[in-house]
C-alpha positions as CSV (number, residue, x, y, z in Angstrom):
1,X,104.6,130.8,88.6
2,X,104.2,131.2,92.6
3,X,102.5,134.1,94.6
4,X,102.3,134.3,97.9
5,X,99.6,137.1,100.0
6,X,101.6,139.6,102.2
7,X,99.0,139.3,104.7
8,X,99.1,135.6,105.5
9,X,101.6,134.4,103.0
10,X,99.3,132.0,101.4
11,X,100.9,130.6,97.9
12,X,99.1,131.1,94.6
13,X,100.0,129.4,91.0
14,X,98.9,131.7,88.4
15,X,100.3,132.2,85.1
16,X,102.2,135.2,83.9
17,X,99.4,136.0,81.2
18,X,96.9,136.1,84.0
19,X,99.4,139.0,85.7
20,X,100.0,140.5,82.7
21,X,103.4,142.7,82.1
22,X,101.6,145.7,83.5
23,X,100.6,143.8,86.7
24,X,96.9,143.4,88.5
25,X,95.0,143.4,91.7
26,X,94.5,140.3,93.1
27,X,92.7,138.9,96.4
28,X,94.0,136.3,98.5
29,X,91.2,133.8,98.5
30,X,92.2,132.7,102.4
31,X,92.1,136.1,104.1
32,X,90.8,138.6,101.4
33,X,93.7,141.1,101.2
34,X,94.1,143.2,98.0
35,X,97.4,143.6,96.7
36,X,98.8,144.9,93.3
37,X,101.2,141.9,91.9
38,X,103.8,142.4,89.2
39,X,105.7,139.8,87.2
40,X,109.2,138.5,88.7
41,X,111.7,140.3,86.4
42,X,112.7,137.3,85.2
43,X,109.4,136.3,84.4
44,X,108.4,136.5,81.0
45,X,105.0,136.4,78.9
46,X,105.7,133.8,76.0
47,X,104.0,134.7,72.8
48,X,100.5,133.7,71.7
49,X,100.8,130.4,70.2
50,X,98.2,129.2,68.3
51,X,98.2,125.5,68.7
52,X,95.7,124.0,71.1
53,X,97.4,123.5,74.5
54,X,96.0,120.6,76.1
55,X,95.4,122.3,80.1
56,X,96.9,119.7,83.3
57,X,95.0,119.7,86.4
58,X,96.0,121.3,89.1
59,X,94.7,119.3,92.0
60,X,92.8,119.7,94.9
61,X,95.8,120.7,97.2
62,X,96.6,124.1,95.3
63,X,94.7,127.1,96.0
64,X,93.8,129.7,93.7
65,X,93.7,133.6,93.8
66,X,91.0,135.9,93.1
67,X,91.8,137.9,89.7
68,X,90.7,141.3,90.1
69,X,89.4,142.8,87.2
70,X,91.5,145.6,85.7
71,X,89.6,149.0,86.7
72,X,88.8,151.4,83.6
73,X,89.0,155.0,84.6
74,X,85.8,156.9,84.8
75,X,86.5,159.4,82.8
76,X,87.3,157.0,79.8
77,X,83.8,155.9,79.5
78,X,83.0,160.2,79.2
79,X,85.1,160.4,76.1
80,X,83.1,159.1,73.7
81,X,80.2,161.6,74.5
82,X,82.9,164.2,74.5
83,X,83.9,163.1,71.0
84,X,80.5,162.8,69.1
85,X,79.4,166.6,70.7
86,X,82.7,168.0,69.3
87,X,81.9,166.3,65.9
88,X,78.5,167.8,65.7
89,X,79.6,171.2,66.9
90,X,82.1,171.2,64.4
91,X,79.2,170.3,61.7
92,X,76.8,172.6,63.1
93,X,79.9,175.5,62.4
94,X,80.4,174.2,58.8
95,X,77.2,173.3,57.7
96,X,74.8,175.5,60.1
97,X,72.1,176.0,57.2
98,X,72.9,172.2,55.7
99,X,71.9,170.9,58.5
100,X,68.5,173.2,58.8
101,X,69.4,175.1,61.6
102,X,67.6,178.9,61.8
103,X,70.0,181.3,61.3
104,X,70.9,184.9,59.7
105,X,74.1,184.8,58.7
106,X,74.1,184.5,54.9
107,X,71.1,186.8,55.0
108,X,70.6,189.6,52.2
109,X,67.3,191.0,53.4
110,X,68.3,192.6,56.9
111,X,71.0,195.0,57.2
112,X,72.8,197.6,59.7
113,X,72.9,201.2,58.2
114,X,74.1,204.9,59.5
115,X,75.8,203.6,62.3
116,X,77.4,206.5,64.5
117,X,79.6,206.2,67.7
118,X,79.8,208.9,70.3
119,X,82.7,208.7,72.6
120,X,82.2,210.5,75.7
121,X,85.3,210.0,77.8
122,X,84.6,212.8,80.8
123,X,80.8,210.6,81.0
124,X,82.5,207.5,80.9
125,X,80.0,206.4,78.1
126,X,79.8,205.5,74.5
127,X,76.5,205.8,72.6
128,X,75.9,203.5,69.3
129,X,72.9,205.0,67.0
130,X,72.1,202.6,64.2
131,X,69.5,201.8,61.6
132,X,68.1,198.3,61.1
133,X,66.9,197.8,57.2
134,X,64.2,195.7,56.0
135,X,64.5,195.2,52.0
136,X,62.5,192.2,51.9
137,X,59.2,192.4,50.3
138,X,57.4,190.9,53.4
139,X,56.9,191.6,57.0
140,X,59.9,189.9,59.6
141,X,60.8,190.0,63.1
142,X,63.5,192.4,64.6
143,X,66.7,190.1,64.8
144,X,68.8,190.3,67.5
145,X,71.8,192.8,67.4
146,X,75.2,192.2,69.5
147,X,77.3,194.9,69.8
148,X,81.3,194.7,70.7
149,X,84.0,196.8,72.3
150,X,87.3,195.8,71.6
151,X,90.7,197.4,72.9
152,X,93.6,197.9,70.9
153,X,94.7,193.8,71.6
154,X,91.3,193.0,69.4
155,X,90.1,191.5,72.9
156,X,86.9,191.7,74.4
157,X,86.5,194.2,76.5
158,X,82.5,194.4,76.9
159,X,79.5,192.9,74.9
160,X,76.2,193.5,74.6
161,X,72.9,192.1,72.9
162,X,69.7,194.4,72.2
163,X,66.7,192.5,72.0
164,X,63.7,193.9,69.8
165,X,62.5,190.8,68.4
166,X,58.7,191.6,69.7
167,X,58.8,194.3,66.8
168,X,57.6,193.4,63.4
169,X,59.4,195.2,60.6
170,X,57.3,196.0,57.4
171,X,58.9,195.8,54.1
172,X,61.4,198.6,53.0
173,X,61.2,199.7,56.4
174,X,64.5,201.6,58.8
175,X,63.9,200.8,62.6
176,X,66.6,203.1,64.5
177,X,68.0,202.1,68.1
178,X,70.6,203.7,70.2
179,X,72.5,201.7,72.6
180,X,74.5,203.3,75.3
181,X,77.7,201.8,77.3
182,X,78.0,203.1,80.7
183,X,79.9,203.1,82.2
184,X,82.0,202.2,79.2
185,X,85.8,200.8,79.3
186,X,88.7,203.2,78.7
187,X,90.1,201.0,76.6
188,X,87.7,201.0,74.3
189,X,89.4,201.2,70.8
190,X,86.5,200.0,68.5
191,X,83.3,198.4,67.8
192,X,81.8,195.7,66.5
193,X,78.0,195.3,65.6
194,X,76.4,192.1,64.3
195,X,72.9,191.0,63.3
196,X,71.4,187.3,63.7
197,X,69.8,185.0,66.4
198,X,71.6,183.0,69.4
199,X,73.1,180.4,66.8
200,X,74.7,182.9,65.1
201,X,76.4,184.3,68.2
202,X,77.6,181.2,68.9
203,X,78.8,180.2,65.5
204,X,80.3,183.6,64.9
């Protein structure tokens, strides 16, 4: 099949696999114009045949266009990244202690006890008191505690981490802390408290 540039009108043969049905960029070897060409519409790509086909010459006096290669989009080339880090989140969420990853939640030796909330509406604040409990018969480190407000949507409405983990915590032993909100959202309608590191936070 014939092309011709719509700069200088120069005429091409190319065949219509070259094209393709989707079209290409080509460059006009003569004056270097870019143009996207699409297939005649009575043009058709014949099937793939799978005898040899013995190629004819084309001669000296026909000139020959510069195929473009077909551009890939950047962000294709991002998606396989995007891919294998969702695949190991999602392994790191199933199989967090599988894959020997630090964290508290299946613990049994640290727990929250005598939690009490005080609501203070006129102060605009809300006071958590808690008791962290060491049952294990060794010496650990404070874990981190993240305390929630939720309204009555079960939506986030403020969060909070305390961080004692400088403290060492004997065996059988009750560490209390008090946490205070201020100034605290009205619609507050309960709480949430949680014990465990950064990965837990994440995964949870």
């Amino acid at each position: 099949m014939y092309i011709a540039c719509p700069e200088c009108d120069t005429k091409f043969v190319v065949t219509p696999e070259q094209i393709g049905k989707h079209g290409r960029k080509v460059k006009c070897s003569k004056c270097a114009h870019i143009w996207h060409q699409k297939l005649a519409d009575q043009v058709r790509i014949e099937p793939l045949i799978t005898q040899p086909i013995i190629a004819t010459p084309l001669g000296n006096g026909i000139n020959l266009p510069a195929l473009l290669p077909i551009k890939i989009q950047p962000y294709l080339y991002a998606m396989p990244i995007v891919m294998i880090g969702l695949i190991i989140f999602m392994l790191i969420m199933v199989f967090p202690n599988g894959l020997g990853i630090n964290t508290l939640l299946n613990n049994t030796t640290l727990s929250i006890k005598d939690v009490q909330i005080q609501n203070q509406t006129e102060l605009e604040k809300i006071t958590v008191s808690y008791k962290i409990h060491n049952t294990a018969d060794k010496t650990v480190k404070m874990p981190l505690v993240r305390i929630r407000l939720f309204d009555k949507n079960n939506r986030i409405v403020k969060s909070l981490i305390d961080d004692h983990t400088n403290i060492d915590m004997s065996p059988n032993q009750f560490i209390e802390i008090k946490t205070e909100f201020v100034p605290a959202p009205s619609s507050t309608d309960s709480i949430d408290i949680m014990i465990g590191n950064k990965i837990d936070f994440i995964l949870r």
